[in-house]
Structure formats: C-alpha cells, structure tokens
C-alpha atoms as one frame of an Amber mdcrd trajectory, in Angstrom:
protein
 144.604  -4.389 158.738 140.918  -3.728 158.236 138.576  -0.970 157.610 134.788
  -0.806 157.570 133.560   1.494 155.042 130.242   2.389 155.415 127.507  -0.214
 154.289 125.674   2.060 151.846 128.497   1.609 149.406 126.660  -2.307 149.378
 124.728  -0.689 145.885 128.163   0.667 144.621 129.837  -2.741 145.460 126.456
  -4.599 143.430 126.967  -2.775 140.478 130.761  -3.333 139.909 130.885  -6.995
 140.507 131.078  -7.533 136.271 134.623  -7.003 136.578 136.232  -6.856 139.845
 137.433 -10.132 139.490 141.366 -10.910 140.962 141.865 -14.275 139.794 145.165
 -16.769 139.457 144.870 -17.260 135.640 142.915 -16.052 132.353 139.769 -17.551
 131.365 139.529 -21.038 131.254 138.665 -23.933 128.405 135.508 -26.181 128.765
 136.680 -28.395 131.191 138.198 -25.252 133.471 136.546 -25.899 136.961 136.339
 -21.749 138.769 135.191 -21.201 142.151 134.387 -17.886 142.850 135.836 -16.660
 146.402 133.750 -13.201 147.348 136.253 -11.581 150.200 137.123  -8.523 151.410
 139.395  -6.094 150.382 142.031  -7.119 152.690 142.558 -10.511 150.969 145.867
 -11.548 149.844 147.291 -14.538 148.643 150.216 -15.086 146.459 149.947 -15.845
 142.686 151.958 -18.646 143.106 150.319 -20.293 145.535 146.869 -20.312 143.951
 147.993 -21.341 140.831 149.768 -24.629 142.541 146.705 -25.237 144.181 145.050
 -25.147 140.612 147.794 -27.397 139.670 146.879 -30.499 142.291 143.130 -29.984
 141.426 142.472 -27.967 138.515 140.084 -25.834 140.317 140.294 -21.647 139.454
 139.708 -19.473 142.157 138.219 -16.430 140.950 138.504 -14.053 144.041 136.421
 -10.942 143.776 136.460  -8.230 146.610 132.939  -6.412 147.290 134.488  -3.785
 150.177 135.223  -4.209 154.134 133.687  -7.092 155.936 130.191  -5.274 157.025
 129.841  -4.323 153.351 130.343  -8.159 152.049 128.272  -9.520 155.142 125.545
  -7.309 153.353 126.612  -8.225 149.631 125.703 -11.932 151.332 122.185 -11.080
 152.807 121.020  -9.392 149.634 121.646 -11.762 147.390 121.276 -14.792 149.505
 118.460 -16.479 147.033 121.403 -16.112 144.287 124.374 -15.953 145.689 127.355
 -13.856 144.096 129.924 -16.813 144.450 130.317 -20.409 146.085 132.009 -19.646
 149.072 132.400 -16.213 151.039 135.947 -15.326 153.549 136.299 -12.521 155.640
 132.564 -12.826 157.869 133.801 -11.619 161.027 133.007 -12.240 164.665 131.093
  -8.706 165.218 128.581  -9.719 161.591 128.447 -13.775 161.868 125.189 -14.171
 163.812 123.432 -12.282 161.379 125.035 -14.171 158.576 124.224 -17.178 160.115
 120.431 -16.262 161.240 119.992 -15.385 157.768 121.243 -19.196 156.722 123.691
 -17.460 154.018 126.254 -20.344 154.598 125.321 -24.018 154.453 127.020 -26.742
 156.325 130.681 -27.903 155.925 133.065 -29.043 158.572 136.166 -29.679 156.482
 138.990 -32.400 157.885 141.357 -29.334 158.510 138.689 -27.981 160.672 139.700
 -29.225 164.039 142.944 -28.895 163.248 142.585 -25.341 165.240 139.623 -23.271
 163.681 137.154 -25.807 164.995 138.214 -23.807 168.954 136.597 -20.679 167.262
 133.635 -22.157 166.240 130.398 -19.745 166.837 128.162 -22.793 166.431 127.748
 -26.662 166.595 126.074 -26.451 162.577 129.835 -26.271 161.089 128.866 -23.353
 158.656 131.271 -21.311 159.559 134.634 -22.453 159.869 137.841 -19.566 161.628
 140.750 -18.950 159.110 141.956 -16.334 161.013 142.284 -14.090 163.839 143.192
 -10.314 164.093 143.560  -9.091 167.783 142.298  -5.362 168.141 144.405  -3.928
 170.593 145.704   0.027 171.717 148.826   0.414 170.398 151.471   2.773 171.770
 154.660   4.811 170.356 157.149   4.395 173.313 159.796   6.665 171.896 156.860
   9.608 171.676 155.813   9.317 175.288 159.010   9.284 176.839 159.429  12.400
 174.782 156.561  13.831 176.156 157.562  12.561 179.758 154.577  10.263 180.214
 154.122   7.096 181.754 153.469   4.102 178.646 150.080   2.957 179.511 148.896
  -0.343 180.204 145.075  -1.068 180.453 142.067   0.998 179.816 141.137   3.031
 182.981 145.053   4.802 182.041 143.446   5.965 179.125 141.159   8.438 180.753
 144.269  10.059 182.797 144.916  13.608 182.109 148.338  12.410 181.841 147.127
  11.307 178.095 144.885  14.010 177.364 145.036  14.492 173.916 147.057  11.618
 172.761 144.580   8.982 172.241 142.994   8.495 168.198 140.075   6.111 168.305
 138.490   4.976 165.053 134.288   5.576 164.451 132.521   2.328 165.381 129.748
   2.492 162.999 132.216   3.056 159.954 135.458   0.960 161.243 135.714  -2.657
 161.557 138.300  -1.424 164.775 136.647   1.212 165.674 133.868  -1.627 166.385
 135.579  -4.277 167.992 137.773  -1.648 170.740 133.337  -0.344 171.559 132.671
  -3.948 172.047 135.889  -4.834 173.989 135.010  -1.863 176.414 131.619  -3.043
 177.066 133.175  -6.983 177.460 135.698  -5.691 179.948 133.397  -2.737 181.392
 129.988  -3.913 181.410 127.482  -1.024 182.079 130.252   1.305 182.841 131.385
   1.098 179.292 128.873   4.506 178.872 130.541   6.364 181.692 134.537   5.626
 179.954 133.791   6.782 176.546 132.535   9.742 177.790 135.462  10.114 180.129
 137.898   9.476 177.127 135.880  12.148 175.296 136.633  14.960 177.911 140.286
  13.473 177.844 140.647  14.977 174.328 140.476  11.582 172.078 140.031  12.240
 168.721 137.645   9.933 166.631 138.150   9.160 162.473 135.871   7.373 159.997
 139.224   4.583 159.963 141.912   2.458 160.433 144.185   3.858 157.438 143.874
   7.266 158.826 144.005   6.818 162.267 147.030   4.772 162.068 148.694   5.861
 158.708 148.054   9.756 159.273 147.291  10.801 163.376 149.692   8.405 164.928
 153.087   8.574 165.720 154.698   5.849 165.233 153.655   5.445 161.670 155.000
   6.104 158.624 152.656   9.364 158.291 154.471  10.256 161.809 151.184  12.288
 163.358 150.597  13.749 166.411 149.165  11.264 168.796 150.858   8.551 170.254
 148.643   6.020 171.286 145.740   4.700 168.460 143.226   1.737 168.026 144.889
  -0.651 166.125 145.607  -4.834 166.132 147.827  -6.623 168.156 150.006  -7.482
 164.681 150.631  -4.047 164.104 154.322  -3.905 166.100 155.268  -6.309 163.313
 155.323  -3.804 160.439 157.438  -1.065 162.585 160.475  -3.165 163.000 163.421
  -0.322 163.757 166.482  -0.562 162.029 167.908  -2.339 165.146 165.762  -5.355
 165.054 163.474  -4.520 167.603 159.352  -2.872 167.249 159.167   1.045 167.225
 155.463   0.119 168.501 153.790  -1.606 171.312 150.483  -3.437 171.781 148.223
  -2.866 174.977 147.531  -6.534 175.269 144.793  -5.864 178.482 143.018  -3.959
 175.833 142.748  -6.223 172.733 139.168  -7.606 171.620 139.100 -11.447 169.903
 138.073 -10.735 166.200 138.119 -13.895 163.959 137.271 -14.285 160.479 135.319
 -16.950 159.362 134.970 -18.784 155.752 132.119 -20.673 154.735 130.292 -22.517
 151.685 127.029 -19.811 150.526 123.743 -21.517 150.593 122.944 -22.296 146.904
 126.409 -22.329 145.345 127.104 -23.061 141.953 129.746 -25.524 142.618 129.596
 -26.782 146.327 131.994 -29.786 146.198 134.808 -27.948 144.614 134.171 -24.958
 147.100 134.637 -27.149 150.143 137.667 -27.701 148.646 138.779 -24.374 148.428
 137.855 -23.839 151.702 139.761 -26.745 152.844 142.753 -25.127 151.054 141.827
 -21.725 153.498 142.832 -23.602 156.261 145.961 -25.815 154.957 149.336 -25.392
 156.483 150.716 -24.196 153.200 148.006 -21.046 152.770 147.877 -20.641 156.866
 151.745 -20.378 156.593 151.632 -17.208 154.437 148.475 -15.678 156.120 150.822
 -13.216 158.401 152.743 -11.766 156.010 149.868 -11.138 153.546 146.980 -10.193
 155.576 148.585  -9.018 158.807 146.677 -11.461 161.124 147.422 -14.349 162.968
 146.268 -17.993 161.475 143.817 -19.874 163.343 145.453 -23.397 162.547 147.203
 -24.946 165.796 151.427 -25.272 164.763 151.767 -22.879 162.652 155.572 -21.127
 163.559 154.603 -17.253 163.165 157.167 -14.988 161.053 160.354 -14.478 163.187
 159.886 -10.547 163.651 155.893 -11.487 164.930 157.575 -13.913 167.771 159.462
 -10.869 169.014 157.058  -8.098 168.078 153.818  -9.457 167.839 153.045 -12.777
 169.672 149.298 -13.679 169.544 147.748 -12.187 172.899 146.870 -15.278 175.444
 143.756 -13.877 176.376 142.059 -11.374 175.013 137.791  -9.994 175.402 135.301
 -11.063 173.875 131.591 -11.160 173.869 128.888 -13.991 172.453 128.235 -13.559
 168.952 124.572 -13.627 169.537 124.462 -10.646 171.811 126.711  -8.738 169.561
 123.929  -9.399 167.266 121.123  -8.371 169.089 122.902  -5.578 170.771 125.127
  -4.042 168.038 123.031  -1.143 166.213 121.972  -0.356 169.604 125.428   0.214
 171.130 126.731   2.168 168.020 123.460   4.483 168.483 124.106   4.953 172.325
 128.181   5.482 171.486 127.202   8.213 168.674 124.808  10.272 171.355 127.194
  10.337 173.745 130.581  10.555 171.728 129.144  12.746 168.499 126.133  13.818
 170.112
C-alpha cells in the first residue's frame, strides 16, 4: 500500500541518505561487488532471498528508501548529474514521463523483460522496465452497509447518491500516491465532467485526508482501526489482508472504479556499476522475486504466470480492465489538475 508524502520532505530525505541503508549483509571485503537499489518506502523483500541472490553472483544490494514514490522521483531529478545509486524501483505511472523527459534512467531491456513487463512499457527506449502493478480501486465494507440498510455500490456515478452521503473517505491528491491515481481515474473515465463529480461528491459529505494509512487504517470500517465510513480509496489488493475468520474477504473492491498504476525499475543515467545493476534489475523481474512480490508489497507482479497467493485468487484477482490515461498527458496535465481539484474540493 502506498502513500505520497509531500515532496518538500525531498531536502529531509537528501540529508539522511548517510545511513538509511537496508541492506542483505554487513560491509563487504575488497572484492564485495554492492549495488545500491534507491526505492521507496514500501519495498520489501525477504533477507533470504537477497542474500541467495548474492550467493549465485556475489553482488550486494544495498537498498536505501528516500520516502513515497513522488519524493524518490524528485531524489532522481536532483541529483541526476550524480546519481544516489545504480538503479532506482518504485517510479510510478502518474511520475515516469517526467523521469524519463529528464533522461534519469538509461537504456536496458533485460531478457525477463518481455516475459510480461515489456506489455506495460511507457516507451519503445526500454528505460523503464514494469515490476509491478497496484490497482487503485474504491473499496467497500459490505457488512457496514447492510447495517446501515444501503445498497453496496458499484461504479462511480453511485458515489454521489445521497444514499452514501457521508460514507465515502477519499485521500488528498497532491499528498497521496491514491489520492492521485482515483483524480486521474475520474478524469480517464469522466473526461470534462470529472470537475462537475468531485464537486458533487463534495456536497455528498466525502471526507478528504493527507493518506492512505489514515484513510484506510483509521476512517474506514472495515479496517483494523474500525472507523466510521464504509467505503474508502484504496487498491484492488486490499480484500486480501481482511480475510474473515471464515475464509472469505470482510472487504470488497469497486473494480469499475480502479485506475492502472504500475511501478517501473530502471538503470540511473551515470551509475556507478551499470552491468551489475542490470543484473539486479533482471533479478526484479525473476519468477523467484515476482513470486514473493504479493505478500511483501501488496501488489500484483507484472510477470505473465505467476500463480497469485491462494487468498488473492478468491479475494483479490487482478482487475481485467481497469482506466488509465497516457503517461505523457499525465505529465503535462498533472499540477494542473491537482490545482483545479484543490479550488474546487479545498477551495
């Protein structure tokens, strides 16, 4: 599950670098070969896996974490002409164009490439290559609405019903990776009118947060923090963790409402070590590290074949379709949008 803190906390992020490293082993001898993997803070990967992958080819990877991903996308861009690490993960769909107009990442298309990632491509110059995909989706408590004698909803135009007045948490696009991608899955699925239904879902009552952690953890109901609101922006994975003690999800996903958000790995323009980072990113996208990428990180891996975790076939299948927009006119359009969403939303 993501959460975009707020970019300013880039300087914060610079300063603690010395540090903040989470690698698979202690400092190496002369001959230790250490890639350093800059992520985000949502990166997980088991001990043991990294350290048998530094087994077959000796290679460290020395992961440091500089925030959420529009904090590391600006880590990238700053220091582009000396680039904190060799390879960068967690560049998502809503920051790649600029990432890639800036030419932070330099050309790689890996052999595990179009082995699935290579469908999510953004580009023909192979410099970014998918590892993964997180679905952003409305989710819904079932067991809370039928308390409440209302209808589960189903797409977005339900949403503005007084029937849910009140009931809907939304996270703040210009501080929430989320909150972002349900603004730009509105205007994918709404086009102009996208203006006219946030302001109708702001005179239904919804209730906007800086997050994910506390819209989801804190003001909705089917949670563990068991809040007031039953329906909240979240990712079509989520049904996975709230597994009832009968087998089955305490939680639905909307899946008309979920917004394509892939995360992308790449090689940084000028890196220390660029032949041993190609093979960590090769080792991003192997069936062994794609295998585990559901139960550590909560999203779905971008390799074709790969059998997803028994409860996540029941719970949590990948949606078949879901929106999406061109990277380039998120780009050129996103400051914009989150300006026109704050004047009418906060203003």
């Amino acid at each position: 599950m993501r959460k975009l803190a707020s970019v300013l906390l880039t300087a914060a992020v610079a300063a603690s670098l010395t540090g903040c490293s989470l690698s698979n082993g202690g400092g190496g001898g002369a001959n230790d070969k250490r890639v350093v993997l800059v992520t985000h803070d949502s990166f997980a990967a088991r001990k043991e896996l990294l350290d048998d992958f530094k087994r077959r080819t000796g290679i460290t990877i020395d992961v440091r974490k500089l925030g959420d991903a529009g904090a590391l996308t600006n880590q990238l861009l700053l220091t582009k002409g000396n680039p904190v690490g060799d390879l960068a993960y967690g560049v998502d769909t809503t920051f790649a164009s600029r990432a890639l107009n800036e030419n932070v990442f330099a050309a790689y298309r890996g052999p595990e490439a179009a082995k699935g990632p290579q469908r999510y491509a953004i580009d023909d110059t192979g410099r970014l290559t998918a590892v993964d995909v997180g679905d952003v989706c409305v989710n819904i408590d079932p067991a809370a609405l039928a308390a409440k004698g209302v209808p589960e909803p189903t797409t977005y135009a339900d949403l503005t019903k007084q029937a849910y007045r009140d009931l809907l948490v939304v996270e703040n696009p210009a501080t929430s990776s989320p909150g972002l991608a349900f603004l730009l899955g509105t205007i994918a699925a709404l086009g102009d009118g996208w203006r006219e239904y946030w302001m109708a879902l702001k005179g239904n009552g919804m209730q906007v947060v800086s997050g994910w952690e506390e819209a989801y953890t804190q003001a909705f109901s089917g949670s563990s923090g068991k809040g007031p609101r039953p329906i909240v922006v979240s990712y079509a994975s989520s049904p996975s963790a709230e597994i009832g003690d009968d087998g089955k999800p305490r939680t639905k996903a909307m899946l008309d409402t979920c917004f394509r958000q892939v995360e992308y790995a790449g090689v940084l323009t000028g890196a220390a070590h660029p032949d041993d980072a190609k093979k960590v990113l090769d080792f991003l996208l192997s069936a062994k590290f794609q295998a585990e990428v559901p139960d550590q990180m909560y999203v779905y891996p971008a390799r074709e074949g790969v059998a997803l975790p028994e409860t996540w076939q029941r719970a949590a299948p990948l949606p078949a379709e879901a929106g999406s927009l061109p990277p380039a006119e998120v780009a050129k359009n996103r400051e914009r949008w989150i300006d026109e969403w704050r004047a009418l939303v906060q203003g």
